[in-house]
C-alpha positions as a Markdown table, in Angstrom:
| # | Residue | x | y | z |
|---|---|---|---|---|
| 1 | Unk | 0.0 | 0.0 | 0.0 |
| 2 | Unk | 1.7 | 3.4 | -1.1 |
| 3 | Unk | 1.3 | 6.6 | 0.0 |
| 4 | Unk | 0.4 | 9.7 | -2.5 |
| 5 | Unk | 0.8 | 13.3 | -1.9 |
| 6 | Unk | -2.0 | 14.9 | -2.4 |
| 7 | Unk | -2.5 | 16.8 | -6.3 |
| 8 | Unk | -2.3 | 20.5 | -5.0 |
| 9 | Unk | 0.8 | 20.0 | -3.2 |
| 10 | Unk | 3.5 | 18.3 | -5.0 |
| 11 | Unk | 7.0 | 18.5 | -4.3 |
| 12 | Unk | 5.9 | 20.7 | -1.3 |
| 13 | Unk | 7.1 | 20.7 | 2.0 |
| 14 | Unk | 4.7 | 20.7 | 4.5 |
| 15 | Unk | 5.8 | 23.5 | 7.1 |
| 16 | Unk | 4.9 | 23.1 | 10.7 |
| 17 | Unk | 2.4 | 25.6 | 11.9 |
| 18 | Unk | 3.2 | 29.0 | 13.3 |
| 19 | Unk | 2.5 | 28.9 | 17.3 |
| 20 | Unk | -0.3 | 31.1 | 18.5 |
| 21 | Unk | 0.6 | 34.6 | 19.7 |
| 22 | Unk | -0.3 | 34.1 | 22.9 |
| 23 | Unk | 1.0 | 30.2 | 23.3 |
| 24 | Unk | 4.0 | 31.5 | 25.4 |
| 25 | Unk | 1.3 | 34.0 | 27.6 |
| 26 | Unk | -0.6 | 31.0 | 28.2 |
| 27 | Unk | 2.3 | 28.7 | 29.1 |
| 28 | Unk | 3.8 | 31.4 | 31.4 |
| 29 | Unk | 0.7 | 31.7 | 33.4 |
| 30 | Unk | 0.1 | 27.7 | 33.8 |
| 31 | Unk | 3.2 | 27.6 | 35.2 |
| 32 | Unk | 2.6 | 30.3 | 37.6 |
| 33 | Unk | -0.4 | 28.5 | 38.6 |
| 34 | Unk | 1.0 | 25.6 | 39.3 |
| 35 | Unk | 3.8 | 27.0 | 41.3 |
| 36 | Unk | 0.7 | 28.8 | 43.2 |
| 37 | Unk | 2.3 | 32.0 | 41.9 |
| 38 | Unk | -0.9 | 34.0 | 42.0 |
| 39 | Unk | 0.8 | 37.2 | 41.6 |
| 40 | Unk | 2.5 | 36.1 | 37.8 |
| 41 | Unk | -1.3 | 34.5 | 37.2 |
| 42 | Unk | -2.6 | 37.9 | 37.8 |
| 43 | Unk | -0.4 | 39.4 | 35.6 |
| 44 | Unk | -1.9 | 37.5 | 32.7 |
| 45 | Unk | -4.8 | 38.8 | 32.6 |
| 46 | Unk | -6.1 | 42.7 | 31.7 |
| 47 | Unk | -6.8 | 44.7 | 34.3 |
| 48 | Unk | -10.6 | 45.1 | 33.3 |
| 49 | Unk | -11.2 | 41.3 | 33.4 |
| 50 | Unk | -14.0 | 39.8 | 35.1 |
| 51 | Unk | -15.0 | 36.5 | 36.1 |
| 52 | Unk | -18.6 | 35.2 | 35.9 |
């Protein structure tokens, strides 16, 4: 069983995607969290935020 590539993308190479731009944000601020650094968590949001 073989493998084709797929008509619209011949001889292309498949690039990985670009990470979103707040990825890091969001990875700084789980962190925090689970170092129960509620000040860095705090940080991550805006100011005007609120919480239902």
């Amino acid at each position: 069983m073989g493998t084709t590539a797929h008509p619209h993308h011949r001889g292309a190479r498949e690039e990985p995607p670009l990470p979103h731009p707040n990825a890091d944000l969001l990875e700084r601020c789980y962190e925090a969290f689970e170092r129960a650094d509620l000040a860095t968590v705090a940080a991550c949001f805006d100011r005007d935020v609120a919480f239902h």
